[in-house]
VEXPA-622102 format. One line per field, with one value per residue (C-alpha): x, y, z; residue number from 0. Coordinates in steps of 0.2 Angstrom, whole numbers. Layout:
X = (X | ...)
Y = (Y | ...)
Z = (Z | ...)
num = (NUM | ...)
***
This chain:
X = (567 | 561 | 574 | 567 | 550 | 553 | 564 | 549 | 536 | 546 | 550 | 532 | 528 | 538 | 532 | 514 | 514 | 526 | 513 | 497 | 511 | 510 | 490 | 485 | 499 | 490 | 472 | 478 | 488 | 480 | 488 | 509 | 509 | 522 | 538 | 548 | 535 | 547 | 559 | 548 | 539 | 556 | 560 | 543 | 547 | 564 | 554 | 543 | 558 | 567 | 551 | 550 | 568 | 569 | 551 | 559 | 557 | 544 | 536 | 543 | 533 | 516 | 526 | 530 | 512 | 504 | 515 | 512 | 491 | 484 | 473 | 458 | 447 | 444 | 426 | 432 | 432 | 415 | 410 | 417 | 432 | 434 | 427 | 440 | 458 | 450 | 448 | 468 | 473 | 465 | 473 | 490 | 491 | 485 | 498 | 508 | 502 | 503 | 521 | 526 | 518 | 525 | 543 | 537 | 533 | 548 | 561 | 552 | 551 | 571 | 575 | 580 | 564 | 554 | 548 | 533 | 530 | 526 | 512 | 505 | 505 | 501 | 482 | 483 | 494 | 480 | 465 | 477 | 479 | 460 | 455 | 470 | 464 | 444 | 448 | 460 | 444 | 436 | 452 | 449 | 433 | 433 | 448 | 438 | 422 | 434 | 442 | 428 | 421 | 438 | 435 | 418 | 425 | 440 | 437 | 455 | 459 | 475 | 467 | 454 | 468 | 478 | 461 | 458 | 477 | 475 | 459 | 466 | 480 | 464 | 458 | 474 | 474 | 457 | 459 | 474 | 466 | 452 | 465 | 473 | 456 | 452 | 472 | 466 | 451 | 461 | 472 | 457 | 448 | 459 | 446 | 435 | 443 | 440 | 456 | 474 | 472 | 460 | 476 | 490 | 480 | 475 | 490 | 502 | 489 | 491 | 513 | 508 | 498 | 509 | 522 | 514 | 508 | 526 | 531 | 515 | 523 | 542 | 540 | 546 | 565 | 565 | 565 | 577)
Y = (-6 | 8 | 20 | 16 | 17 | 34 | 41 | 38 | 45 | 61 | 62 | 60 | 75 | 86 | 78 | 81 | 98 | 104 | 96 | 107 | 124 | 123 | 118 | 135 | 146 | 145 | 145 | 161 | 170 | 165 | 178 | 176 | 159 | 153 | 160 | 144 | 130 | 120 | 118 | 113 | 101 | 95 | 91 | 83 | 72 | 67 | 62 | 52 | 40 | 43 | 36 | 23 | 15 | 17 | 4 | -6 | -24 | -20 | -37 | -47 | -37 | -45 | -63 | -59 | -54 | -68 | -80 | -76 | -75 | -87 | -100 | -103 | -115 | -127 | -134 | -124 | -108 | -96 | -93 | -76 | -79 | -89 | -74 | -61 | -74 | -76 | -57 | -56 | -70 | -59 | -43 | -50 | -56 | -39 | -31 | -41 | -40 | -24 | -23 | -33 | -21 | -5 | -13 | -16 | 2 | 9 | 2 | 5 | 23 | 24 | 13 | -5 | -11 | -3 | 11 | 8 | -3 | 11 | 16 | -1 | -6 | 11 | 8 | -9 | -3 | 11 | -3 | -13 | 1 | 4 | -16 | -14 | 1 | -8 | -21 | -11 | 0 | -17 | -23 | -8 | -6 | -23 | -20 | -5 | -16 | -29 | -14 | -6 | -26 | -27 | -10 | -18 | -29 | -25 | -26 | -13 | 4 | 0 | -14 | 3 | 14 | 1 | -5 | 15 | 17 | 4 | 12 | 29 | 19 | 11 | 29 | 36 | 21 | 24 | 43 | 42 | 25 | 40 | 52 | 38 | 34 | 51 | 51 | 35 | 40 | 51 | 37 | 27 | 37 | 54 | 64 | 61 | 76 | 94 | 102 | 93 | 101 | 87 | 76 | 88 | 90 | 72 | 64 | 79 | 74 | 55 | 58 | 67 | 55 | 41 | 49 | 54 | 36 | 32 | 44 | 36 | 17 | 21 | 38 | 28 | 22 | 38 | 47 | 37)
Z = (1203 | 1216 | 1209 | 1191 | 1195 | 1206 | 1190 | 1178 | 1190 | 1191 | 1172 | 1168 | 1183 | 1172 | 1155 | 1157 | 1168 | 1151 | 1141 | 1154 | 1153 | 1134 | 1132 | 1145 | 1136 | 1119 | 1126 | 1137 | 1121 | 1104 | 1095 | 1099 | 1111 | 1119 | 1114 | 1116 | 1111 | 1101 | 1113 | 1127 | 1113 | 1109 | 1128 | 1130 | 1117 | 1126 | 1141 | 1134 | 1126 | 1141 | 1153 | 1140 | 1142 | 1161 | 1159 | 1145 | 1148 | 1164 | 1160 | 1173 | 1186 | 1178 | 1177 | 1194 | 1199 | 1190 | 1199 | 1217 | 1214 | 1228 | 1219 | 1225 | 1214 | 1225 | 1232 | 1247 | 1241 | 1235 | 1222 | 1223 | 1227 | 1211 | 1202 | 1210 | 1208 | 1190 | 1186 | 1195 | 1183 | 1170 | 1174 | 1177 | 1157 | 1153 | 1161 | 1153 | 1135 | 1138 | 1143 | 1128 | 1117 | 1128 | 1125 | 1103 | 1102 | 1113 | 1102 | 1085 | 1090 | 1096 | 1080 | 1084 | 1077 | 1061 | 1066 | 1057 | 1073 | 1084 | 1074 | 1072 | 1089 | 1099 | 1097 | 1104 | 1119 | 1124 | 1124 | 1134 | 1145 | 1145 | 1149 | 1163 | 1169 | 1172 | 1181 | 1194 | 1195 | 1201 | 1211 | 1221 | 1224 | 1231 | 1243 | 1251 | 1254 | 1262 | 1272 | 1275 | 1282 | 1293 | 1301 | 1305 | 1312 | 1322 | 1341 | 1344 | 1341 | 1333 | 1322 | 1317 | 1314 | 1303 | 1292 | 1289 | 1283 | 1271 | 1265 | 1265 | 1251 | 1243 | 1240 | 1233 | 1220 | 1215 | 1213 | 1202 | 1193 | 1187 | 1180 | 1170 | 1165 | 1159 | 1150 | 1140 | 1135 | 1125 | 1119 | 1114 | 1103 | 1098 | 1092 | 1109 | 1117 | 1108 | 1118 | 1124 | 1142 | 1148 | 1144 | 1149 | 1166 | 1170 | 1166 | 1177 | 1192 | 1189 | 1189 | 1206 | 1213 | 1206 | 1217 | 1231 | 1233 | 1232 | 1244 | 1259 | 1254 | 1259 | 1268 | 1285 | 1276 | 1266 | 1282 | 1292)
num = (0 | 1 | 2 | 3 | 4 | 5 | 6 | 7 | 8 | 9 | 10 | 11 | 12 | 13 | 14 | 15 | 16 | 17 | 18 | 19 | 20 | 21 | 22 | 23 | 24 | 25 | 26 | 27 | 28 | 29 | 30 | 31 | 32 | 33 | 34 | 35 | 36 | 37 | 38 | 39 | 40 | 41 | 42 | 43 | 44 | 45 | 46 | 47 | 48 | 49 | 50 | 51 | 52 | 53 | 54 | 55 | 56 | 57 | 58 | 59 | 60 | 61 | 62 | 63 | 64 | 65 | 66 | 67 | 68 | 69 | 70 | 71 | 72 | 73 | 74 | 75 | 76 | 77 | 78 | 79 | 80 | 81 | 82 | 83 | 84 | 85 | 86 | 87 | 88 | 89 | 90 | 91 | 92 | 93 | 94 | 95 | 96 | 97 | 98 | 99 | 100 | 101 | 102 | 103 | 104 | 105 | 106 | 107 | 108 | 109 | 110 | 111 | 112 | 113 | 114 | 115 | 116 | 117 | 118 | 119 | 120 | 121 | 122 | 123 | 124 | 125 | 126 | 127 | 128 | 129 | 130 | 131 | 132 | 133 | 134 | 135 | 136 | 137 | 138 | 139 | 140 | 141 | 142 | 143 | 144 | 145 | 146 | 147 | 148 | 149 | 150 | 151 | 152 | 153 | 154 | 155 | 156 | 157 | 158 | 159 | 160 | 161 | 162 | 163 | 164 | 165 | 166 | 167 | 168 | 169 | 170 | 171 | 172 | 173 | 174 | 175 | 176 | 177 | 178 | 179 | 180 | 181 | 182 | 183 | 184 | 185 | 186 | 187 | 188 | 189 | 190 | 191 | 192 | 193 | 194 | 195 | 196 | 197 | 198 | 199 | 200 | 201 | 202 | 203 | 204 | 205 | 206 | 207 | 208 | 209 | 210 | 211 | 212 | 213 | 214 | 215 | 216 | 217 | 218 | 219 | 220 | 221 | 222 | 223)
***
């Protein structure tokens, strides 16, 4: 799964910083463009298929998500933490839906299904993205008040130093939870943007930011 995940990072690095090469090419040469803007469109186009099979069938991370949310609805529990396992619950069908729909418009568009599919379902796979994309916001928002709670709260240096590594994560999550944000937008409502660099830009720095993330988690094995 990491090798897949870290494959379609990459792919969509080299996706969207073609898609950004393309976008500042035309605004920079009106008159003769970019010589080779077929092809690179052409390649782009490959990568996005590609990034689509290596996620096919993703769903069983949101079943897997969903199953290890710790309940807590019992008279023992506040009342915000019945609100925040409620809003996980939430997210973790989200994700899911989403999946499903991801996986409908993947194999309409390489031909299993009707390819009229892809068309049909692509809207509702961007206000997925949109509602999953919300309530991460909130996920994380709430892990930093927590961390920033711990930190508070931590009577060693080395409990200090850990709390402010997992807020440094928190803050990577959040930075590139704002690019996708901006990419979706896009998704959403097509005619939001008046120029394709504000999604050719936001979603090359979400693919870094999506591997640099990934790069922080297992820099200590990678190393070794």
């Amino acid at each position: 799964m990491l090798i897949s995940d870290g494959r379609d990072k990459v792919l969509k690095v080299f996706q969207y910083f073609s898609k950004a090469f393309l976008w500042a090419s035309d605004a920079d040469n009106k008159e003769r463009g970019f010589r080779y803007t077929e092809n690179v469109n052409a390649l782009i186009a490959q990568f996005s298929i590609t990034r689509k099979l290596l996620r096919l069938f993703h769903a069983t991370d949101p079943i897997n998500k969903i199953y290890n949310i710790p309940l807590a609805f019992g008279s023992q529990y506040s009342r915000y933490q019945k609100i925040m396992t409620t809003l996980d619950i939430i997210d973790g069908f989200v994700c899911l839906a989403n999946d499903i729909v991801d996986d409908i418009v993947c194999l309409s568009k390489i031909g299993v299904l009707d390819r009229s599919l892809a068309k049909k379902y692509s809207p509702y796979s961007a206000r997925l993205w949109m509602t999953g994309i919300w309530l991460d916001l909130n996920s994380v928002y709430q892990r930093i008040a927590a961390t920033n709670r711990a930190i508070d709260q931590a009577v060693t240096k080395e409990e200090v130093l850990r709390y402010l590594r997992e807020k440094d994560r928190h803050y990577y999550d959040l930075i590139k939870l704002l690019f996708d944000l901006v990419f979706c937008i896009g998704d959403c409502w097509p005619h939001f943007y008046k120029s394709g660099g504000w999604q050719a830009i936001s979603g090359s720095l979400s693919g870094f930011m999506s591997l640099f993330k990934m790069w922080r988690r297992f820099e200590g094995s990678l190393l070794c």
